[in-house]
Every structure is written in C-alpha cells, then in structure tokens.
Backbone atoms as SQL, in Angstrom:
CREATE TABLE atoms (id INTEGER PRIMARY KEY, chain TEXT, resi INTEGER, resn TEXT, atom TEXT, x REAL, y REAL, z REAL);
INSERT INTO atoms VALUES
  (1, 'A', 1, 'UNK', 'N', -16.679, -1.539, 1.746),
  (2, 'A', 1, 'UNK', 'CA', -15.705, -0.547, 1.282),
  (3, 'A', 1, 'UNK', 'C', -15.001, -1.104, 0.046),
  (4, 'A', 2, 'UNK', 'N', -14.806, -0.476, -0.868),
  (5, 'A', 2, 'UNK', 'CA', -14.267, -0.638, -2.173),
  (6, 'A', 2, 'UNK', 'C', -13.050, -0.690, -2.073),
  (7, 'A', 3, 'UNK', 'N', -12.001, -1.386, -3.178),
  (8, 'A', 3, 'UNK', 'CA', -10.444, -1.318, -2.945),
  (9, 'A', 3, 'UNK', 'C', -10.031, -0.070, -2.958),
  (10, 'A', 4, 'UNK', 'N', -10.638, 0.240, -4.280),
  (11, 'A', 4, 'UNK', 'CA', -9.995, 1.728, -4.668),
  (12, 'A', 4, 'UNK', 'C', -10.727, 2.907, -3.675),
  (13, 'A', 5, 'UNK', 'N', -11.569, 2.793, -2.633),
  (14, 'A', 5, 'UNK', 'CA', -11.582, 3.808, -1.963),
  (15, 'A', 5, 'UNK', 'C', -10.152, 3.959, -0.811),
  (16, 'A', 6, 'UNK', 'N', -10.466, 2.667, -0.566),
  (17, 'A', 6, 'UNK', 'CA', -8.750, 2.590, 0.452),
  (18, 'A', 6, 'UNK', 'C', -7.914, 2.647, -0.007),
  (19, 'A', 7, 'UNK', 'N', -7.403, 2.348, -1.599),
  (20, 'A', 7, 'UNK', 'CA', -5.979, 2.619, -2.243),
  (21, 'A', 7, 'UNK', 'C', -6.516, 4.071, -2.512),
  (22, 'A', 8, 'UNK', 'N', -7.155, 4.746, -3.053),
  (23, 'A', 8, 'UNK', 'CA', -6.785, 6.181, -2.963),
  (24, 'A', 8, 'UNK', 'C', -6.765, 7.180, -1.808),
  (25, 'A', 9, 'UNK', 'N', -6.960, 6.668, -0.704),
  (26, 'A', 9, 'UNK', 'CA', -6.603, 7.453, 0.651),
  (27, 'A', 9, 'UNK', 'C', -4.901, 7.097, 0.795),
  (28, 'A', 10, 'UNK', 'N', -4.914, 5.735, 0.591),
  (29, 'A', 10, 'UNK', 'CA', -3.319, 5.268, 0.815),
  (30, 'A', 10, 'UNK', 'C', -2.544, 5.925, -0.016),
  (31, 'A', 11, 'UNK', 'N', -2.768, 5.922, -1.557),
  (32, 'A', 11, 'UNK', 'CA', -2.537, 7.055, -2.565),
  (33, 'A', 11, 'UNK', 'C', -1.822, 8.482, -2.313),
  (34, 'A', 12, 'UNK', 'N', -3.200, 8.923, -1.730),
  (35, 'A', 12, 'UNK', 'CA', -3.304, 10.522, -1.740),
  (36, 'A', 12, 'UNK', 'C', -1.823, 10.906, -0.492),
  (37, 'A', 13, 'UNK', 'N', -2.124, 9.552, 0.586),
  (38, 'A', 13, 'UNK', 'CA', -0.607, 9.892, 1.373),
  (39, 'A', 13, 'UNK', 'C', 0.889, 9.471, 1.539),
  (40, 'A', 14, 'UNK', 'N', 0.527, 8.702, 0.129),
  (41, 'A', 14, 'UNK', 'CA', 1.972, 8.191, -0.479),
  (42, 'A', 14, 'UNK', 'C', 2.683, 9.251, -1.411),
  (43, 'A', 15, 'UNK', 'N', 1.597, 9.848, -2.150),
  (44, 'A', 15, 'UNK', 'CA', 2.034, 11.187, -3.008),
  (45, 'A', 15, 'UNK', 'C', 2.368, 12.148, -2.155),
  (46, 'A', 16, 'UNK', 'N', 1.791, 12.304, -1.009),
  (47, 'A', 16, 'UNK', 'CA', 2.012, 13.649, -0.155),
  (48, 'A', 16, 'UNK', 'C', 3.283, 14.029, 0.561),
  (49, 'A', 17, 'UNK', 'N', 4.129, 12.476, 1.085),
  (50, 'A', 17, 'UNK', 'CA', 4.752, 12.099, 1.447),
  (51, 'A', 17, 'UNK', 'C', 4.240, 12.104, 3.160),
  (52, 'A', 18, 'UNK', 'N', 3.441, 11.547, 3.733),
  (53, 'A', 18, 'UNK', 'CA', 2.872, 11.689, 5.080),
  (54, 'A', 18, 'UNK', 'C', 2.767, 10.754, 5.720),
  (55, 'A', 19, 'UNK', 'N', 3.961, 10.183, 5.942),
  (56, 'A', 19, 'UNK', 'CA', 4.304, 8.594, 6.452),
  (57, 'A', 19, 'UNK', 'C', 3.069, 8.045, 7.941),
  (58, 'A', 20, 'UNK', 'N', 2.556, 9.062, 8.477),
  (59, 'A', 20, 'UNK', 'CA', 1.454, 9.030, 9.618),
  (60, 'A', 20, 'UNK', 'C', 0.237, 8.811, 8.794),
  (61, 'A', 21, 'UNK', 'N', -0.110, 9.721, 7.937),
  (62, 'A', 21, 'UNK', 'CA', -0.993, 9.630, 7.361),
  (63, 'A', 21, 'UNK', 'C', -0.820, 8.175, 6.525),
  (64, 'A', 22, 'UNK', 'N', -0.367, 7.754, 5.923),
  (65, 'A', 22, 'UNK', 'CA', -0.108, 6.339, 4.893),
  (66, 'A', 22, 'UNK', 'C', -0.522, 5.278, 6.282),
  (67, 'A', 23, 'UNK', 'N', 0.170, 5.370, 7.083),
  (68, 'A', 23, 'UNK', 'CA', -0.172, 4.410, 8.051),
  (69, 'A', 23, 'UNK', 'C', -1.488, 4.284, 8.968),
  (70, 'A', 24, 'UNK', 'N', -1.837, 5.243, 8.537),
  (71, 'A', 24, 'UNK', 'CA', -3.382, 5.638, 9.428),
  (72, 'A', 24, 'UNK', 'C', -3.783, 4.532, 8.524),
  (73, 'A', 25, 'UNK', 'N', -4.084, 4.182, 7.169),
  (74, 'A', 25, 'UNK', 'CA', -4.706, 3.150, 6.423),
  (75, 'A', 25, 'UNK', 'C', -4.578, 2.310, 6.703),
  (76, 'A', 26, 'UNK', 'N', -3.993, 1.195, 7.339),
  (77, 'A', 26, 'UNK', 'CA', -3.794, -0.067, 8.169),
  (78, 'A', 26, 'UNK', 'C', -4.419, -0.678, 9.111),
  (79, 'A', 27, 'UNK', 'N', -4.349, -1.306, 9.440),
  (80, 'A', 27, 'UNK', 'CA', -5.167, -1.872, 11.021),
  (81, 'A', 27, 'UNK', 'C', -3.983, -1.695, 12.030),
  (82, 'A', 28, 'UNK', 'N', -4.099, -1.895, 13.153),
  (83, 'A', 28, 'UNK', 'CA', -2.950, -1.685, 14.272),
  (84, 'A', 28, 'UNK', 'C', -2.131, -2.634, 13.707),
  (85, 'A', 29, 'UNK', 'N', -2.376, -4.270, 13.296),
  (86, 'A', 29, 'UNK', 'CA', -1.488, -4.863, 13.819),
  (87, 'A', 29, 'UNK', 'C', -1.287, -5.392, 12.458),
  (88, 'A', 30, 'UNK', 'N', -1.267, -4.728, 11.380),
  (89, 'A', 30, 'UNK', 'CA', -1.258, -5.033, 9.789),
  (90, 'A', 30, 'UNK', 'C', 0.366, -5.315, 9.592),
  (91, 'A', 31, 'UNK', 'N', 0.393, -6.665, 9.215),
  (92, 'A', 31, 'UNK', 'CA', 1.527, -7.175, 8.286),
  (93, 'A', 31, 'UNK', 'C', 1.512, -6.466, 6.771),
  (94, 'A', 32, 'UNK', 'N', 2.973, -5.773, 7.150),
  (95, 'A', 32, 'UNK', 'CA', 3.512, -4.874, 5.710),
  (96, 'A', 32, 'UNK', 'C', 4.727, -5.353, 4.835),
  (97, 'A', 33, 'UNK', 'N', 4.719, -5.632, 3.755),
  (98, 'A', 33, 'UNK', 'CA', 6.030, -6.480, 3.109),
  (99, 'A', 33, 'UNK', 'C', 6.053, -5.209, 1.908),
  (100, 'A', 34, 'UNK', 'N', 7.052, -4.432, 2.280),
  (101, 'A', 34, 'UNK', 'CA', 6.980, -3.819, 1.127),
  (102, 'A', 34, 'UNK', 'C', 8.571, -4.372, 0.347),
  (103, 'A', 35, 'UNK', 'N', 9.157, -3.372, -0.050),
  (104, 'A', 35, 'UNK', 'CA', 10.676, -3.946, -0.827),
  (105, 'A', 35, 'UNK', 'C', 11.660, -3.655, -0.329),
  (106, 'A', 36, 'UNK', 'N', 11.380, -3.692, 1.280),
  (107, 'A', 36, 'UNK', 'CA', 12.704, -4.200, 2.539),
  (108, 'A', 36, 'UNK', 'C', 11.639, -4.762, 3.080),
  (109, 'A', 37, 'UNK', 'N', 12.408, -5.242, 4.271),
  (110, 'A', 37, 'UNK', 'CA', 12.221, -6.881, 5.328),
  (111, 'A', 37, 'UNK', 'C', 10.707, -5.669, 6.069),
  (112, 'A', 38, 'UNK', 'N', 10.155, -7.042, 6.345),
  (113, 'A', 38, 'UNK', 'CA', 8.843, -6.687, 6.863),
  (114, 'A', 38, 'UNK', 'C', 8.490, -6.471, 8.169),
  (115, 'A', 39, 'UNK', 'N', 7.321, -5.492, 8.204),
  (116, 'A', 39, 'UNK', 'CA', 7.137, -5.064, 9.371),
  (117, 'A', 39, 'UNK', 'C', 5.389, -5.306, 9.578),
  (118, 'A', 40, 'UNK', 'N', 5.481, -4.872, 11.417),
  (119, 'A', 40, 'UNK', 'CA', 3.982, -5.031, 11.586),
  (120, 'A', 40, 'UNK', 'C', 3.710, -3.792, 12.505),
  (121, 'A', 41, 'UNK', 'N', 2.264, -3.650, 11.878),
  (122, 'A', 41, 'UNK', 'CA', 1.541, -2.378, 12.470),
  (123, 'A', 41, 'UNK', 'C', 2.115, -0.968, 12.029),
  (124, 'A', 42, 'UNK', 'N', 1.188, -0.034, 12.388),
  (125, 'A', 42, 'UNK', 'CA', 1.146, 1.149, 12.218),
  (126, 'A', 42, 'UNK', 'C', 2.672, 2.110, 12.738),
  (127, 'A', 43, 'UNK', 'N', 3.501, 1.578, 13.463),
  (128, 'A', 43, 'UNK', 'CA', 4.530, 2.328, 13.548),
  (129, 'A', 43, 'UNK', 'C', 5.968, 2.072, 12.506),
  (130, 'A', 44, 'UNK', 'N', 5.989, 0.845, 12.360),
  (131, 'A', 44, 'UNK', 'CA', 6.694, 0.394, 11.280),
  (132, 'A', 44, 'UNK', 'C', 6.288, 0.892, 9.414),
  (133, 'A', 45, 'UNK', 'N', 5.037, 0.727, 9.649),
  (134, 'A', 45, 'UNK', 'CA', 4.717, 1.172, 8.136),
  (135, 'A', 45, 'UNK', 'C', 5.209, 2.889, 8.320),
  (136, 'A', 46, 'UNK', 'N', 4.957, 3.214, 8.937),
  (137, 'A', 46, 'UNK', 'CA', 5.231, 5.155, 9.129),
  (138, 'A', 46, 'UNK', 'C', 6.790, 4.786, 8.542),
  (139, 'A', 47, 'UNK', 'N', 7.776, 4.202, 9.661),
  (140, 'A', 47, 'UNK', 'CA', 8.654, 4.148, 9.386),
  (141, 'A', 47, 'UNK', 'C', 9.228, 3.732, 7.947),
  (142, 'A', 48, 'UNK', 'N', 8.337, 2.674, 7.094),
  (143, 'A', 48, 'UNK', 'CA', 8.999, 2.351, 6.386),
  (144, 'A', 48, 'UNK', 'C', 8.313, 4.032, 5.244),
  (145, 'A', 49, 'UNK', 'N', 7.524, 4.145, 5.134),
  (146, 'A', 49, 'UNK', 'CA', 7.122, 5.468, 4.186),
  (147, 'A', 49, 'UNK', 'C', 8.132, 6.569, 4.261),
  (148, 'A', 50, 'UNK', 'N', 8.402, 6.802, 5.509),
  (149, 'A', 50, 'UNK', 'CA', 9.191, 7.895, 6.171),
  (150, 'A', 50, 'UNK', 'C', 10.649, 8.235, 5.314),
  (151, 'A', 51, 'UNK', 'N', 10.783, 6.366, 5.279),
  (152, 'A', 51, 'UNK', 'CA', 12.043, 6.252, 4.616),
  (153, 'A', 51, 'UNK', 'C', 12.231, 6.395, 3.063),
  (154, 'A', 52, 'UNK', 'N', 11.122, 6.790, 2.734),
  (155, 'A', 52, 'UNK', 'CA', 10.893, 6.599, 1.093),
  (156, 'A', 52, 'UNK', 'C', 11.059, 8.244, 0.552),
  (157, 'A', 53, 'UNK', 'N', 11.736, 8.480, -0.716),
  (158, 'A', 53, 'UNK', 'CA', 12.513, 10.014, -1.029),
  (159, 'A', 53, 'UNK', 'C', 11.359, 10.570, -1.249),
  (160, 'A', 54, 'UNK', 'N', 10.948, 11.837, -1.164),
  (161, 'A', 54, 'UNK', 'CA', 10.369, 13.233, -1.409),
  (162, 'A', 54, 'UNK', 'C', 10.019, 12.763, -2.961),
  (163, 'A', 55, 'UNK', 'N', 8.969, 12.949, -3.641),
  (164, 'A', 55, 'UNK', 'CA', 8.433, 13.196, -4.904),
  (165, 'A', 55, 'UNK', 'C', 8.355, 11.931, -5.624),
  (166, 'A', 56, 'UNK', 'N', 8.037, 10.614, -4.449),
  (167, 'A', 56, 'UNK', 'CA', 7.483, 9.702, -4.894),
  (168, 'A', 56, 'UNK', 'C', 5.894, 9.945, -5.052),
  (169, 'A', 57, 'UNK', 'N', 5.813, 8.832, -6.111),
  (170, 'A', 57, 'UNK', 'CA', 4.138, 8.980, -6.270),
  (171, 'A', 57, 'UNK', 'C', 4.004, 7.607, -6.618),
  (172, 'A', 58, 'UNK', 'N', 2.722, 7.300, -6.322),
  (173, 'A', 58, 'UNK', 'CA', 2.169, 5.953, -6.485),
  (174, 'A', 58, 'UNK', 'C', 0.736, 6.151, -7.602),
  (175, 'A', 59, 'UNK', 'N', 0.814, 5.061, -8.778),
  (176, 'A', 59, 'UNK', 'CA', -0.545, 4.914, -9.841),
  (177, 'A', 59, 'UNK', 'C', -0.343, 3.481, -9.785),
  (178, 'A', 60, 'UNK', 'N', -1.892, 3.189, -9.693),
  (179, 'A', 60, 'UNK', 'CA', -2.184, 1.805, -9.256),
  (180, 'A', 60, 'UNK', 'C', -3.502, 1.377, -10.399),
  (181, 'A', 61, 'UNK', 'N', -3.536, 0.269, -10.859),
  (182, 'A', 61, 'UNK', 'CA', -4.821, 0.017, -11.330),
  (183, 'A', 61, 'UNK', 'C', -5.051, -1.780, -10.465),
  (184, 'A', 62, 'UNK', 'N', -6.393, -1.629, -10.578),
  (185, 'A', 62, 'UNK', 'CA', -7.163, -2.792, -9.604),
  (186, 'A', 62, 'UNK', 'C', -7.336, -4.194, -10.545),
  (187, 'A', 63, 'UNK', 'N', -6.483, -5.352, -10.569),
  (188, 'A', 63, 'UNK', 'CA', -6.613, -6.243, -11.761),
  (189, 'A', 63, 'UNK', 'C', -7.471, -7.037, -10.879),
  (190, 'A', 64, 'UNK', 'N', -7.534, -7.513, -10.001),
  (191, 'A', 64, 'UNK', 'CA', -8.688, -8.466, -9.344),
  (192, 'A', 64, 'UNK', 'C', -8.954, -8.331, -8.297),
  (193, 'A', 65, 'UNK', 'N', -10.318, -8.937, -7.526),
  (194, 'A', 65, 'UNK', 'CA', -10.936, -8.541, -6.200),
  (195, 'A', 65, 'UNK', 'C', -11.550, -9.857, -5.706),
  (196, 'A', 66, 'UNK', 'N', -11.651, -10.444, -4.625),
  (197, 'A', 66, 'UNK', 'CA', -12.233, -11.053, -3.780),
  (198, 'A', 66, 'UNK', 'C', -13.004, -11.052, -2.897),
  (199, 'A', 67, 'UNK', 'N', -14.263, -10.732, -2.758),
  (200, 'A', 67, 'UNK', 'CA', -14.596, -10.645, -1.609),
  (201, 'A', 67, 'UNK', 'C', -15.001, -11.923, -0.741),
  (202, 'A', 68, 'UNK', 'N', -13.755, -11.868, 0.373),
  (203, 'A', 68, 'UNK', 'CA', -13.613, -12.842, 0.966),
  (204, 'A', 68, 'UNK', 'C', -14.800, -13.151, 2.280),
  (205, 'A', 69, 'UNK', 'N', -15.170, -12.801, 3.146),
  (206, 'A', 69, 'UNK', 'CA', -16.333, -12.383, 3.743),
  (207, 'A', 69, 'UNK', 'C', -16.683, -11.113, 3.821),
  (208, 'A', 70, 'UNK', 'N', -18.132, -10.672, 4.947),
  (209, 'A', 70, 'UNK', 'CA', -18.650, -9.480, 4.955),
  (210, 'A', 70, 'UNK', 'C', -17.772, -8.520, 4.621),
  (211, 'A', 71, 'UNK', 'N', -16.553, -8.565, 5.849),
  (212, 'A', 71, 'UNK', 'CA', -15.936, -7.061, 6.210),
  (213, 'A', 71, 'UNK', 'C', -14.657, -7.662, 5.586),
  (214, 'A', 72, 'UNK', 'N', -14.258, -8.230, 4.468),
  (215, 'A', 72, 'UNK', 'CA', -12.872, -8.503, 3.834),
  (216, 'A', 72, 'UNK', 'C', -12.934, -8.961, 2.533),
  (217, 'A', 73, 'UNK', 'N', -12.036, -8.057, 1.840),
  (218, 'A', 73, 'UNK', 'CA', -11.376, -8.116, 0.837),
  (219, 'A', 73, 'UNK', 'C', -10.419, -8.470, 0.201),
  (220, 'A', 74, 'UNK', 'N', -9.840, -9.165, -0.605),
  (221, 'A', 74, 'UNK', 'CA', -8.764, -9.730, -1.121),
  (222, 'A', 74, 'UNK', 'C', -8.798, -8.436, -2.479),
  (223, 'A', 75, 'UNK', 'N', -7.637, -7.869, -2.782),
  (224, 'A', 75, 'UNK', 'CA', -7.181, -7.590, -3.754),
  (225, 'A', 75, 'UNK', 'C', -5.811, -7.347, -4.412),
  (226, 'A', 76, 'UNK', 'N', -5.926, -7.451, -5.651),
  (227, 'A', 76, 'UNK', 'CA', -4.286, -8.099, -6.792),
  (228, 'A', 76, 'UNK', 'C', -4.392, -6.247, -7.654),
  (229, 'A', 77, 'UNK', 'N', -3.118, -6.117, -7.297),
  (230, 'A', 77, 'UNK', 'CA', -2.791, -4.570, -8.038),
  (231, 'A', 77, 'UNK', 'C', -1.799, -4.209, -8.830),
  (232, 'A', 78, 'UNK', 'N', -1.847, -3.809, -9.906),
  (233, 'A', 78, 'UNK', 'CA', -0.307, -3.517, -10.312),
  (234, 'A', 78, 'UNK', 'C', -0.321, -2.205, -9.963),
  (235, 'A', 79, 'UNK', 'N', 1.333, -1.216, -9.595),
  (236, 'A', 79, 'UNK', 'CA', 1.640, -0.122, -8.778),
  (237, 'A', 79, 'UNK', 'C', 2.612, 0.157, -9.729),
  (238, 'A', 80, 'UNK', 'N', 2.473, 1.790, -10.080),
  (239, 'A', 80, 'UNK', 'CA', 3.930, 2.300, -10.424),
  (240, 'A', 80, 'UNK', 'C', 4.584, 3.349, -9.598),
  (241, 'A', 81, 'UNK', 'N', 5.749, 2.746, -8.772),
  (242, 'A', 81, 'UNK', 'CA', 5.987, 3.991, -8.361),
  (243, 'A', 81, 'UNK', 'C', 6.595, 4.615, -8.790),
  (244, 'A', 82, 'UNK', 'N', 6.579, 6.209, -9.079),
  (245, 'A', 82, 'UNK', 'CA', 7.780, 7.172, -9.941),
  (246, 'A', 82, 'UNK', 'C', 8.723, 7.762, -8.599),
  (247, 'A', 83, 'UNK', 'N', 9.684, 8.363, -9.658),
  (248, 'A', 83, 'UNK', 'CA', 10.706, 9.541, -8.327),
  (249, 'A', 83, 'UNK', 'C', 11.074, 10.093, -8.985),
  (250, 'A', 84, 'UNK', 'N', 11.842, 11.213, -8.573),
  (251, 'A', 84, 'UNK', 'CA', 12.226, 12.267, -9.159),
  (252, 'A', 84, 'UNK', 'C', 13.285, 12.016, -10.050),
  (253, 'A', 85, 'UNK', 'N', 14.658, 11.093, -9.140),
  (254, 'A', 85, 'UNK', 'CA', 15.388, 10.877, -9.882),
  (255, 'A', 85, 'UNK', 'C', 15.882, 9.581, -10.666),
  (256, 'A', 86, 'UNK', 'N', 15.373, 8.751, -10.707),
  (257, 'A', 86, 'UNK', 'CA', 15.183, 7.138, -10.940),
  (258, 'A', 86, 'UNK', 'C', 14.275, 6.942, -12.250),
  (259, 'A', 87, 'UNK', 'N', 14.349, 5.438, -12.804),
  (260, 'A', 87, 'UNK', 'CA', 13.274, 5.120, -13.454),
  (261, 'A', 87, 'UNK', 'C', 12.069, 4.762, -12.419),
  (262, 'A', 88, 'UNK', 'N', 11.052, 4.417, -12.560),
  (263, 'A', 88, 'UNK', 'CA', 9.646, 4.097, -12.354),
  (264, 'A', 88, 'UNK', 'C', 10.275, 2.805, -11.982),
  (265, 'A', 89, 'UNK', 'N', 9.566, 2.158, -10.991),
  (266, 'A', 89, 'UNK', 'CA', 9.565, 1.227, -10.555),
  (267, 'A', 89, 'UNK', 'C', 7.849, -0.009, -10.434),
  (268, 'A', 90, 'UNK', 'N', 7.846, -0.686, -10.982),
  (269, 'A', 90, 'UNK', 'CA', 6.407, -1.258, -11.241),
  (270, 'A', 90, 'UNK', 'C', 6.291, -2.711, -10.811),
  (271, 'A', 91, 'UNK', 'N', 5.812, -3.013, -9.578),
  (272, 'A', 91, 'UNK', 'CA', 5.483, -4.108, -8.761),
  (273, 'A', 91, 'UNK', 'C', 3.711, -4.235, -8.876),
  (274, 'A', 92, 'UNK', 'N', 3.905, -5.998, -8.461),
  (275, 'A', 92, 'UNK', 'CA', 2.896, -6.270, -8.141),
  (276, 'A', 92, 'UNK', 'C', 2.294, -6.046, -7.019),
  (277, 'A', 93, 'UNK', 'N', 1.231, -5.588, -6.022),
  (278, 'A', 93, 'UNK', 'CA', 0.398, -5.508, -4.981),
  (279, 'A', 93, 'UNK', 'C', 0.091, -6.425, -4.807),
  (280, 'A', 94, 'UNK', 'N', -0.903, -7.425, -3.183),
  (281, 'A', 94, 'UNK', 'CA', -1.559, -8.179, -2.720),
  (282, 'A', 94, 'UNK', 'C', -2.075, -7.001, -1.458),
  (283, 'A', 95, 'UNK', 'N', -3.390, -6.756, -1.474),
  (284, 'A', 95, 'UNK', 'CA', -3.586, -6.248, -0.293),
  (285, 'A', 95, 'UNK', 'C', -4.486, -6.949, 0.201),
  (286, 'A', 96, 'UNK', 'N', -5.028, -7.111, 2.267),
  (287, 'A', 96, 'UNK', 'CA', -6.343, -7.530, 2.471),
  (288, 'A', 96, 'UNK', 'C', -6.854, -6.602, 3.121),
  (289, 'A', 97, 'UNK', 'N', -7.848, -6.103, 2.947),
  (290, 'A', 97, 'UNK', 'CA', -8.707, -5.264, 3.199),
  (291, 'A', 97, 'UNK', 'C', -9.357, -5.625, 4.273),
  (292, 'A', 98, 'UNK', 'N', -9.379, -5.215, 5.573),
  (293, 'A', 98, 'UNK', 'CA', -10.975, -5.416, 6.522),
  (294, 'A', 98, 'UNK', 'C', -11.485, -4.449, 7.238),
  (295, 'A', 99, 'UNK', 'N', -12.744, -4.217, 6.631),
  (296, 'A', 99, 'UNK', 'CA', -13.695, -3.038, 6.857),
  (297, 'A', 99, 'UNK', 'C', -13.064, -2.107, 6.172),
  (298, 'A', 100, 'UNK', 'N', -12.422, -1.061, 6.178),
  (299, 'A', 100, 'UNK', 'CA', -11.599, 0.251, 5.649),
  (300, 'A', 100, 'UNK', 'C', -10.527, 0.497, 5.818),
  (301, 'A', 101, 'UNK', 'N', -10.233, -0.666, 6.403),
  (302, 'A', 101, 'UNK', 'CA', -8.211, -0.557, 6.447),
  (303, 'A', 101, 'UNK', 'C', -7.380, -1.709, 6.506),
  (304, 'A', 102, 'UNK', 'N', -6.233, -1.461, 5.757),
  (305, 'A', 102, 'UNK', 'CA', -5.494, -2.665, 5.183),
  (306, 'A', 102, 'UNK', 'C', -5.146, -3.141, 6.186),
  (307, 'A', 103, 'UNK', 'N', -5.089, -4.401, 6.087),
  (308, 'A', 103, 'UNK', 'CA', -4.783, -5.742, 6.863),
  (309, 'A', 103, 'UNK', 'C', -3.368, -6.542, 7.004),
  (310, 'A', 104, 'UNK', 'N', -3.351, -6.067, 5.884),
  (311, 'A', 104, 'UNK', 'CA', -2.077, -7.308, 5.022),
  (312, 'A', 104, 'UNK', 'C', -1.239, -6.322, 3.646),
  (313, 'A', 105, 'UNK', 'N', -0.302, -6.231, 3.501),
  (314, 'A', 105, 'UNK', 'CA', 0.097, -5.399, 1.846),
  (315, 'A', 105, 'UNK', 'C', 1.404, -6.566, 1.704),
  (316, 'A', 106, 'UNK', 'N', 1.337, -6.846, 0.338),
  (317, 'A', 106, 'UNK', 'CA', 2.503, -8.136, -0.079),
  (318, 'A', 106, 'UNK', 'C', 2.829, -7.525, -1.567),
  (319, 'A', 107, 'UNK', 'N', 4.413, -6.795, -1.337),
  (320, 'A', 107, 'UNK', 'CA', 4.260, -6.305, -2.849),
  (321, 'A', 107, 'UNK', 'C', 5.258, -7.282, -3.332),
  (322, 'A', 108, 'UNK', 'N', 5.281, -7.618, -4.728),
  (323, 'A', 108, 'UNK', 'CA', 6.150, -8.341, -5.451),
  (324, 'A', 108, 'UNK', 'C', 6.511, -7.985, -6.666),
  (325, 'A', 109, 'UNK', 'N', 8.163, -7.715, -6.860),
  (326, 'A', 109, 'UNK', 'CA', 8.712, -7.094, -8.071),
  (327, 'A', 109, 'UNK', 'C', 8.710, -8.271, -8.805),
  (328, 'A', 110, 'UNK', 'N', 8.444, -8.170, -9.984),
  (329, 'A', 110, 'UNK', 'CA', 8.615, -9.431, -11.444),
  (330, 'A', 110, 'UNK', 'C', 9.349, -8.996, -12.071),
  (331, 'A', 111, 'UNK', 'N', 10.573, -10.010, -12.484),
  (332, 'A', 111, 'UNK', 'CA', 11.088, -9.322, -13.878),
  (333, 'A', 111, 'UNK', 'C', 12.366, -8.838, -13.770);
C-alpha cells in the first residue's frame, strides 16, 4: 500500500470533518501525537478529530518513504492545515504505515 493511498483516505476524512471515519485509518492500538498530548487507538484519535473546528482541511505532500519491511512503511510529510478563520498552520508529519493503516502519526511544528 502506498503512503498517499492512506493519506488520501485520511485526507478525504479530515476535510469532511468525520472524526469515525479519520480514525477508521489507524490500527486499533495506533499511537497518535498530534498538537495536544497523545493518545492511543481508534477512540482517542475520533476524539481528538472531533475536537478539531468545521472547515478544516488538510494538503499534504510526501517528502520521503521507507520501506521498512513487507507490510511497513515509514513516511516524512509536510501538512497544511487551513480553517476558516485562522492562518494555515504547516507541520511536519512522521507516519508508520502497516499494511493499510496507520500505526504511528508524530506531527511536529518547526519554526
């Protein structure tokens, strides 16, 4: 499975705002660090999406890839997220990929 097939499912339900759906992309027991204190698994990530305002959107491009064994992936992303009422916000990604759903997400603001 390709990065960008799993970042654009994760994508499509970060734009939608579908905090179930965003978390369906994960593994059960996936460590999530987004930009509050971290959580694990699929009910926490809902939660943390859930918590995120109406008419966010996420554009991502793929700067590097690993393939770490068969069914895993290492990949490095830069992310912009927009909102309605804010500037854009633009972090770095770490995701691990295994088989078709994220494993691991480590975002880091620079700057």
């Amino acid at each position: 499975m390709a990065v960008t097939d799993v970042m654009d499912r994760w994508k499509d339900a970060v734009d939608a705002h579908e905090p179930e759906r965003v978390a369906a992309n994960f593994t059960e027991d996936a460590i999530f660090q987004g930009l509050k204190p971290y959580g694990v698994g699929r009910e926490a990530i809902a939660r943390y999406y859930d918590s995120q305002p109406f008419g966010l959107k996420a554009e991502y491009e793929v700067l590097e890839t690993r393939q770490l064994a068969e069914d895993l992936v290492l990949g490095y992303l830069e992310v912009d997220f927009s909102f309605v009422d804010r500037p854009t916000i633009t972090v770095n990604l770490s995701v691990l990929i295994k088989g078709d759903l994220i494993a691991h997400y480590q975002v880091s603001r620079l700057g």
